[in-house]
C-alpha positions in Angstrom: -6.4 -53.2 19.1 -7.2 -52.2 15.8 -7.1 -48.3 14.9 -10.8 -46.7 14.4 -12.4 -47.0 11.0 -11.9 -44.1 8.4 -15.0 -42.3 6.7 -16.5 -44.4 4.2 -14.9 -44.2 0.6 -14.5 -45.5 -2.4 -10.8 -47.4 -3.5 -9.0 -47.3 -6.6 -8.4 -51.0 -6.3 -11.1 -53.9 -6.5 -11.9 -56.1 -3.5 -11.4 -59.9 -4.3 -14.2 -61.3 -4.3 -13.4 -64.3 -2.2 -13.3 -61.8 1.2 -16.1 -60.3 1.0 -17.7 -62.4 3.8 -15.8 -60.1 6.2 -18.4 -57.0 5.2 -21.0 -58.4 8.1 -22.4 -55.3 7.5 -22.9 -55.4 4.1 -22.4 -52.2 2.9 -19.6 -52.8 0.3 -17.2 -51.5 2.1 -14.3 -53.5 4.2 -13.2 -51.0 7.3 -9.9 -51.0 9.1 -12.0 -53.6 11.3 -13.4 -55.7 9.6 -10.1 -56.2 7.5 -8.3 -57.0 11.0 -9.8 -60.8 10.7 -8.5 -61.7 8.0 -5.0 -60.3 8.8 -5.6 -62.1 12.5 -6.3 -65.6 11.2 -3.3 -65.3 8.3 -0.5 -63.7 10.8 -1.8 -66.8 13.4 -0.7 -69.3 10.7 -4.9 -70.0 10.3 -5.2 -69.5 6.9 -7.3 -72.8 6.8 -9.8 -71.6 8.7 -10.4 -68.4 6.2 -13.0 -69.2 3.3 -12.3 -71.9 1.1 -12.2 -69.5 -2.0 -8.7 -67.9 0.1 -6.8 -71.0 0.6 -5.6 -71.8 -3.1 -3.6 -68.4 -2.9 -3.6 -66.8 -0.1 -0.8 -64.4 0.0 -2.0 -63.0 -3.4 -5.5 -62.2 -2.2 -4.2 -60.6 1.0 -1.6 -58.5 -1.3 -4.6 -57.6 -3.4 -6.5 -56.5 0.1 -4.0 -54.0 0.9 -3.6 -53.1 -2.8 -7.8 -52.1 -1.7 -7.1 -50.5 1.4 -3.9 -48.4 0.7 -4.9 -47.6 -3.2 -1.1 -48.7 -4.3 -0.4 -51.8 -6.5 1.6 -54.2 -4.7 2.0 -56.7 -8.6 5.6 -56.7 -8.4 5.7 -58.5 -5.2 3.1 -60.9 -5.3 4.6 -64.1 -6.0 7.6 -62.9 -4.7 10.0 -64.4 -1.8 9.0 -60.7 -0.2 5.6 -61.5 -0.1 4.7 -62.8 3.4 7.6 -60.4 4.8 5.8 -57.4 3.5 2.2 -58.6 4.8 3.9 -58.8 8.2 5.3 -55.4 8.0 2.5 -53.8 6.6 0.0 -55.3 9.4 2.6 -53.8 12.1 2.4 -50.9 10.9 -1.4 -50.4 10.1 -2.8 -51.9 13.3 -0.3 -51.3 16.6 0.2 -48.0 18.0 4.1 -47.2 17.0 4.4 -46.4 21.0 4.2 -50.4 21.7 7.6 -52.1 22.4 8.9 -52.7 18.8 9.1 -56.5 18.5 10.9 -55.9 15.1 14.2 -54.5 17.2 14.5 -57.9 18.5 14.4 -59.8 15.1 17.1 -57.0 13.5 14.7 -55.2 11.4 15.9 -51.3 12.3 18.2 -49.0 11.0 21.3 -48.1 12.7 22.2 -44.5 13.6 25.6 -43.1 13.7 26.3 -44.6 16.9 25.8 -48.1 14.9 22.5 -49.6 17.4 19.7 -49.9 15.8 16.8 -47.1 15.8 13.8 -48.4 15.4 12.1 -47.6 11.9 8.6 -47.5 10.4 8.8 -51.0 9.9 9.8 -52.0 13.1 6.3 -51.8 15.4 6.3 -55.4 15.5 3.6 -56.8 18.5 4.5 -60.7 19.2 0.8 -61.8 19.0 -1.0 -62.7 16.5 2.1 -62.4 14.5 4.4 -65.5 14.4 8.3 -65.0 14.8 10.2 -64.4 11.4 13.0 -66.5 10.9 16.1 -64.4 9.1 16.7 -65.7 6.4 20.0 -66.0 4.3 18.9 -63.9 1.6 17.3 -61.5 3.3 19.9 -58.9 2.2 19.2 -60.0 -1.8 15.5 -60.3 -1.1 15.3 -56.7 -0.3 16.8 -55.0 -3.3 16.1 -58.1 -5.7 12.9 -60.6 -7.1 13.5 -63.0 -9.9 10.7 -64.3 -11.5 10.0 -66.9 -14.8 6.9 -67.1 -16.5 6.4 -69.9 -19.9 3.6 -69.8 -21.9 2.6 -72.1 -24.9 -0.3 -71.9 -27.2 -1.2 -74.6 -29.9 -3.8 -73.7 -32.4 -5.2 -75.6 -35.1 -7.4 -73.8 -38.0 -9.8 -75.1 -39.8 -11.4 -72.6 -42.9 -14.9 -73.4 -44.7 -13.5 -71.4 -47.6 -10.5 -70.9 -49.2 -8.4 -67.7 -49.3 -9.4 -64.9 -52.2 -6.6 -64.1 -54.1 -2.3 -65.2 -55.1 -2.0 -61.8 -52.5 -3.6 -63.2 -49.5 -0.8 -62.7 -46.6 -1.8 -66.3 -45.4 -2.6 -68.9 -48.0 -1.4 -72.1 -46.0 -3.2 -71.7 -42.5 -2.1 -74.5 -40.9 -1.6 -76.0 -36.7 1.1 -74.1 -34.8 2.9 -73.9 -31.2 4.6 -70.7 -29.8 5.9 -70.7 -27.0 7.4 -67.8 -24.8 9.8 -67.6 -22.0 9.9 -64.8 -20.1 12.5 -64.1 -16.9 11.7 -60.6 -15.0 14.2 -59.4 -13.0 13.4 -56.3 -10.2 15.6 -54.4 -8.8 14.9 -52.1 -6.1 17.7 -49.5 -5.4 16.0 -47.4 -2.9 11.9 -46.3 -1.4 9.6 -46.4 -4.7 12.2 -47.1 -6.9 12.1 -50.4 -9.3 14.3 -50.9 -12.7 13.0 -54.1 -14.5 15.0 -55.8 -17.2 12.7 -58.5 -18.7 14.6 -60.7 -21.3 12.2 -63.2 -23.6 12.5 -66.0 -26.0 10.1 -66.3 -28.7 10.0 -69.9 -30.4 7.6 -71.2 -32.6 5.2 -69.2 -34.9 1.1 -68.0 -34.6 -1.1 -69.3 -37.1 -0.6 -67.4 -41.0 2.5 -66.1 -39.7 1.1 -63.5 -37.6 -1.2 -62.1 -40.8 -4.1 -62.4 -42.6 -6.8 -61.5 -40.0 -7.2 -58.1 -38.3 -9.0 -59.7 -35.1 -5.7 -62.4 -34.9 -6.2 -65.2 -32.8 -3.1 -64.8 -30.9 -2.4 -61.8 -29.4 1.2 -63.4 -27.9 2.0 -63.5 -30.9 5.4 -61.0 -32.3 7.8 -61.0 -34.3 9.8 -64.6 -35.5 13.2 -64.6 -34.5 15.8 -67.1 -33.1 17.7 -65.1 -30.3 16.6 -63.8 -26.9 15.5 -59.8 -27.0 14.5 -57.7 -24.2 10.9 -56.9 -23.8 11.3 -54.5 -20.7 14.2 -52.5 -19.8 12.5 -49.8 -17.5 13.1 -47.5 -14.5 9.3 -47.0 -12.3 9.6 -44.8 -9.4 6.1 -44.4 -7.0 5.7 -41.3 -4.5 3.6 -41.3 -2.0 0.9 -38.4 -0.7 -1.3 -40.2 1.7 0.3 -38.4 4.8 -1.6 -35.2 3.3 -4.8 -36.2 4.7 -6.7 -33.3 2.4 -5.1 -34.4 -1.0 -6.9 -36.5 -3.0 -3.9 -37.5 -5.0 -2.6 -40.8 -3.0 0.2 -41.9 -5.6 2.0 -40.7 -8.5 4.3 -43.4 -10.7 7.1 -42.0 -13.1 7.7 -45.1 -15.6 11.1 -44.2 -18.2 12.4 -47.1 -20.6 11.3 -50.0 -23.1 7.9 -50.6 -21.9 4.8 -52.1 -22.7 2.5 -49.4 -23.6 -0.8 -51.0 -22.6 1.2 -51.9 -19.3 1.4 -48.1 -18.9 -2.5 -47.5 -18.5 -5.1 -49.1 -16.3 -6.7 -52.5 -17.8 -10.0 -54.5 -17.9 -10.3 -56.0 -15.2 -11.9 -59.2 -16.8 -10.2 -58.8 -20.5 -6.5 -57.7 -21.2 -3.8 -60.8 -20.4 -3.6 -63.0 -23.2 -1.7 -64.8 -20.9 -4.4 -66.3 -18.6 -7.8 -64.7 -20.3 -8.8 -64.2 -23.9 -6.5 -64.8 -26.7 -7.3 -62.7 -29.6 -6.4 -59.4 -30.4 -10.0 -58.0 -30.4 -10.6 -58.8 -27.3 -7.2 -57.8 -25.1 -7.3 -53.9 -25.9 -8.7 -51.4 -28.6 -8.2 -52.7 -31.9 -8.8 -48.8 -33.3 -6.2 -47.5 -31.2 -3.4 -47.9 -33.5 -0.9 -48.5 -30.2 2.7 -47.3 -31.0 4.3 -50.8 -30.4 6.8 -52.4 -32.3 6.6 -56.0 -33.6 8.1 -57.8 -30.6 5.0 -55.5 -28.2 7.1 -52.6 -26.8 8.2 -49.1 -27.3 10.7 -46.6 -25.9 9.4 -43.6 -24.1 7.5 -42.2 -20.3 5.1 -43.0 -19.1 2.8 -40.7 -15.6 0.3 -42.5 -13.2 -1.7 -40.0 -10.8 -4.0 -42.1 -8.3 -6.7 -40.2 -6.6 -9.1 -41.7 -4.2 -11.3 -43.2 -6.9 -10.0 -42.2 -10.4 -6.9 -42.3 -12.1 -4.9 -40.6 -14.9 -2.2 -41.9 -17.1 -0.1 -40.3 -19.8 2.0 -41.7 -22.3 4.7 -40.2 -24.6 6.5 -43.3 -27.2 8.1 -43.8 -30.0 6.3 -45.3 -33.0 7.3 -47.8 -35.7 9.5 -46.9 -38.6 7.3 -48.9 -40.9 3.6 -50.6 -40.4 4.2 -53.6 -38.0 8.1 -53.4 -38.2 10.4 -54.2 -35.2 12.6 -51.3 -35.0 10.9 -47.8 -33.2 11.7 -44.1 -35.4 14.1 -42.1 -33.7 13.0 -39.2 -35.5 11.5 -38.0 -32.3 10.9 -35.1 -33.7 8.6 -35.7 -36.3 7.8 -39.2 -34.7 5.8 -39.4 -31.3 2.5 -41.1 -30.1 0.8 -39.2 -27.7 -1.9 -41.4 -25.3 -4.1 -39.8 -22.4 -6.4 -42.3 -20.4 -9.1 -41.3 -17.6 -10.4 -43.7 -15.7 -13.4 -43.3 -13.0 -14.9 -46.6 -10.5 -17.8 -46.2 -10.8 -21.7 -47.8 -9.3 -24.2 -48.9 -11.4 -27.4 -50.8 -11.0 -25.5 -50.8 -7.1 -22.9 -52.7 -8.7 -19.1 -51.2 -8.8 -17.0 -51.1 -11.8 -14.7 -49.3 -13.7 -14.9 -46.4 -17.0 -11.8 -45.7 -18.9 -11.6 -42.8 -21.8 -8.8 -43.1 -23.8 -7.2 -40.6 -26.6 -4.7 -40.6 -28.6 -2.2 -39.1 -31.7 0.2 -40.6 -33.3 2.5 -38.6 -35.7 4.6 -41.4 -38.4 6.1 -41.8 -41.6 3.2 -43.6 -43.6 1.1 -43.0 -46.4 -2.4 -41.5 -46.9 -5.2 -43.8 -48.3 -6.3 -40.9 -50.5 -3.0 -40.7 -52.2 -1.3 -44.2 -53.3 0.2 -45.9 -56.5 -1.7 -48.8 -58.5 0.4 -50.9 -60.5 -1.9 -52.2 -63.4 0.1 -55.1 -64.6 -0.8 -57.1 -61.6 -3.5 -55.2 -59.5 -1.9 -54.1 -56.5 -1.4 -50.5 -54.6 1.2 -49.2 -52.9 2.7 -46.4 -50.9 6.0 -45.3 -52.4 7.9 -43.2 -49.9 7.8 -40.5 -52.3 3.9 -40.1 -51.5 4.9 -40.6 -47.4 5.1 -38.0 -44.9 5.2 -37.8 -41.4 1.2 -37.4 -40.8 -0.7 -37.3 -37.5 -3.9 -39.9 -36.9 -5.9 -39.3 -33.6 -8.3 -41.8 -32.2 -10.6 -42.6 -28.7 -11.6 -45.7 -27.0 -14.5 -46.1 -24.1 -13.7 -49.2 -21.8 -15.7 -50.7 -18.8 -15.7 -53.5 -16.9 -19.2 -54.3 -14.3 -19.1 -56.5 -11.4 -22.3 -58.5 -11.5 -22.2 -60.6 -9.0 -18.8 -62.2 -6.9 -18.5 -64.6 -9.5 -19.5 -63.2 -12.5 -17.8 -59.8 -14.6 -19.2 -58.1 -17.7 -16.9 -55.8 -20.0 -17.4 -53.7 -22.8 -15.4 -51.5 -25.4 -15.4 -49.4 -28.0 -13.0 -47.6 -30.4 -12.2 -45.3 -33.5 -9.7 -43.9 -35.4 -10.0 -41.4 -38.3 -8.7 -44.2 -40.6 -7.2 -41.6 -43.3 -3.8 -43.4 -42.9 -1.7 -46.7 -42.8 -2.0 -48.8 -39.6 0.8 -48.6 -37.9 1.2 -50.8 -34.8 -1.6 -53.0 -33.1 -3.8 -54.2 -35.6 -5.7 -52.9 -38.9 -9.4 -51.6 -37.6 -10.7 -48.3 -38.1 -13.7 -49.2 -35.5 -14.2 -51.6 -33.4 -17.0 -53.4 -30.5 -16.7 -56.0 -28.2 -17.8 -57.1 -25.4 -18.1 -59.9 -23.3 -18.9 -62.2 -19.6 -15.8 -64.0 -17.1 -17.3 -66.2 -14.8 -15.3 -67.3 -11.9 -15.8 -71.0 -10.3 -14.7 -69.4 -6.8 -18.6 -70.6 -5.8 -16.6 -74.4 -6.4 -14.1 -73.8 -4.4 -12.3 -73.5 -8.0 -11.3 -69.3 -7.6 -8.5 -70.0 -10.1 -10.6 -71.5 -12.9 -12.3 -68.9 -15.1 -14.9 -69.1 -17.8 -15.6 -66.2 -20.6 -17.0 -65.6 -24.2 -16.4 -62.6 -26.1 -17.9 -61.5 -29.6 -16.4 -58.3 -31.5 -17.0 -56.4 -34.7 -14.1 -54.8 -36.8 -14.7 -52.2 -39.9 -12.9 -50.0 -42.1 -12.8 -46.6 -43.3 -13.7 -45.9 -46.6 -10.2 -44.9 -47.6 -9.1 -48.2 -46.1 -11.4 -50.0 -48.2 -10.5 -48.6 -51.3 -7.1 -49.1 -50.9 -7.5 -53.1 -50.0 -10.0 -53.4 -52.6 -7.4 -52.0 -54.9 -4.7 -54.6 -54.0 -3.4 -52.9 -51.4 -2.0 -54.8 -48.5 -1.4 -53.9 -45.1 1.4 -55.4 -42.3 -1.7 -57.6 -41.3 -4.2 -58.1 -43.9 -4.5 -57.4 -48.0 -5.7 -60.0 -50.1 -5.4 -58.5 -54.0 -9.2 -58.0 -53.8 -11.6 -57.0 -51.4 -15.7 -58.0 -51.2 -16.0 -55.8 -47.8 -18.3 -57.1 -44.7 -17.3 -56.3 -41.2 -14.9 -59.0 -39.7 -16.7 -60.3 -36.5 -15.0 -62.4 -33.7 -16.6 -64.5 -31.3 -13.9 -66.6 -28.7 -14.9 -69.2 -25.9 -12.4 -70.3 -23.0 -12.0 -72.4 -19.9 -9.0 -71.6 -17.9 -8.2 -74.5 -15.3 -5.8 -74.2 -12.1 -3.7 -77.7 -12.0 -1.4 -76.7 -9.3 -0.2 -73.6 -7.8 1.0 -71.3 -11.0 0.2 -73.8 -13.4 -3.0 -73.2 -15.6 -4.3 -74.6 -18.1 -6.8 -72.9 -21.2 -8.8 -74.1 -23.7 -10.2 -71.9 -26.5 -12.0 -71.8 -29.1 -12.9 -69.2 -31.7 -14.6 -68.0 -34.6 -14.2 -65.5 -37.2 -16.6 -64.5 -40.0 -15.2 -62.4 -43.0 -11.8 -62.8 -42.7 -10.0 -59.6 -43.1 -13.0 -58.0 -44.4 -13.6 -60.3 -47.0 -16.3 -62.1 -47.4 -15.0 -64.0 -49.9 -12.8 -65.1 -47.9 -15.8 -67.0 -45.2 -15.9 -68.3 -41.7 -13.0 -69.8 -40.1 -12.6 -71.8 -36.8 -9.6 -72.0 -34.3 -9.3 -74.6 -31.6 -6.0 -74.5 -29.3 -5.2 -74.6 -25.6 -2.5 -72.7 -23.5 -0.2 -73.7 -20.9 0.9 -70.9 -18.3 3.8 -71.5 -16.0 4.6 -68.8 -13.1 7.3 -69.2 -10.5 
């Protein structure tokens, strides 16, 4: 029934671990065939007798198989009302010769021709077993150009510092307990083949821990900007064309992305560290604290965005806007003189015969800022500046290496690295010149637990000399500056058990550590205890 098995290759996407029973011939590979059981026992409504690791989510994991086996994301409909319709459609398609009587005509799915009957389409080669009957539903019609999500999250973290702060300048003097809490309600809509525009409204309420300063590794990387209205973190057109009918291309997808986006949502991820949202909370150890991301306070910016796929590396290219003023809200619409240029390769790769993932990222930003070898030092109370009279628009370039391992079904390592020439004022993400981490998720799918997670990350954060000098001066920064400066490296070390309590609801618990507080060693060891609370519908 199935078609035959294509040529062995590699696949953009990563196979959950929770099927990889199906490989009987254990070659790290799932065929066409092999796939076919798990799509037989879903469609026959036996997802209970799949592994036990399957059952808690089912729908996702087989969403994330074809993700595997068609090298497309399918993200923006797991979850979704479309879900199980599109696993139906998609296992038609892929596994019953078109020249079978279409079931699909008999259930309405078709297009109709000018003559108004229906023709049948390429997503109507329904077979009537395994697949059970779909029953129409009322908002069929809504379903197919429309998904409305919600997604809360809440984080409480309590402090506790060995030493006080060094200096009247510190950014955060009074460290004390706090709760944010964001609301976040996507909205997709689909207008035609390929096409998605989001709109993705949030409310911010609460506050992070010293205000959202006083650390470059910050221990809450949800953290933005306080305010007490709604704003709109994504307002963005996507569109996603296909070449996989070219059999000799190795390009398989290309994504145009145009809007208010996330940056770091425009370029491929760790696969094990990158969602503050269900992994690791602190800055260090979500993305490259050296890349000085063009994001604006709130964690967005205006500009495009390219994915190209191949068959097993990718490459992404952003152009944005940067800030107007270190960590400000509002973007600079001098696009002329203001632009942040990002370039990301990314390659799967096997080592040790384990599969994982490289990505090399560059980047330039152009912004109005000031130079650390040219700044103002008032003497009557020891602090330096940047007057806009010594500002320009200046470029600063930087590169990150990120990787992520697959040791075992259970158990991922990842790694980074970054730099920046750190000759001028941080700008967006954080204040680090150079920075390490790396770190170990382990998965409790072995438990029959696949939602629950494990990991502990360390990190190391330094400065440039010019950055120093400048802090050491009195200088502060939109993160850090505390009117003196006894430099170490800032290190980071962060602990967390994430918990499944039902379906979409998790619980975390975290803890972390941070040595030298922004650089100062003065300044000692502090400790952070907290838990978060994740919500999806």
């Amino acid at each position: 029934m199935a078609q035959n098995a294509p040529p062995k290759e590699e696949h953009i996407y990563k196979l959950p671990s929770s099927i990889k029973y199906v490989d009987t011939d254990n070659d790290e590979f799932i065929s066409q065939e092999e796939a076919l059981v798990i799509f037989d026992q879903y469609l026959s409504n036996k997802a209970r007798d799949l592994k036990a690791d399957l059952i808690d989510d089912v729908e996702c994991t087989v969403m994330d198989l074809i993700a595997y086996m068609e090298g497309v994301s399918c993200d923006d409909i797991k979850r979704t009302v479309a879900a199980k319709r599109f696993i139906e459609l998609y296992y038609a398609n892929k596994f019953h010769p078109t020249d079978e009587t279409p079931f699909g005509l008999q259930l309405g799915f078709g297009e109709s021709n000018n003559e108004g009957t229906l023709e049948e389409g390429p997503d109507t080669a329904y077979v009537s077993e395994p697949l059970y009957r779909i029953e129409k539903s009322q908002t069929a019609g809504f379903d197919k150009y429309f998904s409305v999500g919600a997604q809360l999250t809440a984080v409480y973290q309590n402090p506790f510092k060995y030493k006080n702060q060094a200096g009247e300048n510190s950014q955060a003097i009074e460290w004390k307990k706090e709760t944010l809490v964001l609301v976040t309600l996507p909205v997709n809509f689909k207008p035609w083949k390929g096409a998605i525009i989001n709109l993705s409204p949030e409310f911010a309420g609460g506050n992070g821990v010293g205000n959202g300063a006083g650390l470059a590794g910050y221990p809450n990387a949800l953290y933005g900007y306080p305010q007490a209205t709604p704003y709109l973190l994504r307002a963005q057109y996507k569109q996603e064309f296909l070449f996989t009918r070219n059999q000799n291309s190795s390009l398989k997808t290309a994504e145009l992305l145009v809007g208010k986006f996330i940056l770091q949502e425009a370029f491929d991820g760790n696969a094990y560290s990158g969602d503050p949202k269900r992994d690791f909370l602190n800055f260090n150890h979500t993305m490259f604290s050296a890349w000085d991301a063009a994001t604006t306070a709130y964690g967005f910016t205006y500009g495009t965005a390219i994915r190209l796929n191949f068959n097993t590396s990718q490459i992404n290219f952003a152009l944005a806007t940067v800030d107007k003023q270190g960590g400000g809200p509002t973007a600079d619409w001098n696009v002329k003189q203001a632009q942040s240029y990002n370039l990301q390769f990314v390659q799967k790769i096997k080592l040790l015969r384990k599969t994982g993932t490289i990505r090399l990222l560059g980047f330039c930003n152009r912004a109005f800022s000031g130079s650390y070898s040219n700044f103002v030092t008032d003497t009557t109370d020891n602090s330096s500046y940047f007057p806009d009279s010594l500002k320009s628009y200046k470029a600063k370039y930087g590169f990150g290496v990120d990787m992520d391992l697959a040791l075992s079904d259970n158990l991922g390592f990842f790694a980074r690295y970054s730099w920046n020439d750190g000759k001028t004022e941080s700008m967006g993400y954080t204040q680090a010149d150079q920075s390490i981490n790396a770190g170990l998720t382990y998965s409790l799918g072995k438990y029959k637990r696949s939602n629950d997670l494990l990991g502990i990350s360390a990190s190391i954060n330094d400065l440039s000399k010019g950055h120093r000098n400048f802090l050491a001066k009195g200088g502060t920064g939109f993160m850090i500056g505390d009117g003196s400066l006894n430099y170490k490296s800032e290190m980071v070390a962060e602990i967390f058990f994430r918990t499944n309590i039902v379906k979409g609801v998790d619980i975390t618990f975290n803890y972390q550590y941070i040595a030298n507080a922004a650089y100062n060693k003065d300044r000692g060891n502090m400790h952070f205890l907290g838990w978060r609370l994740n919500v999806e519908f």
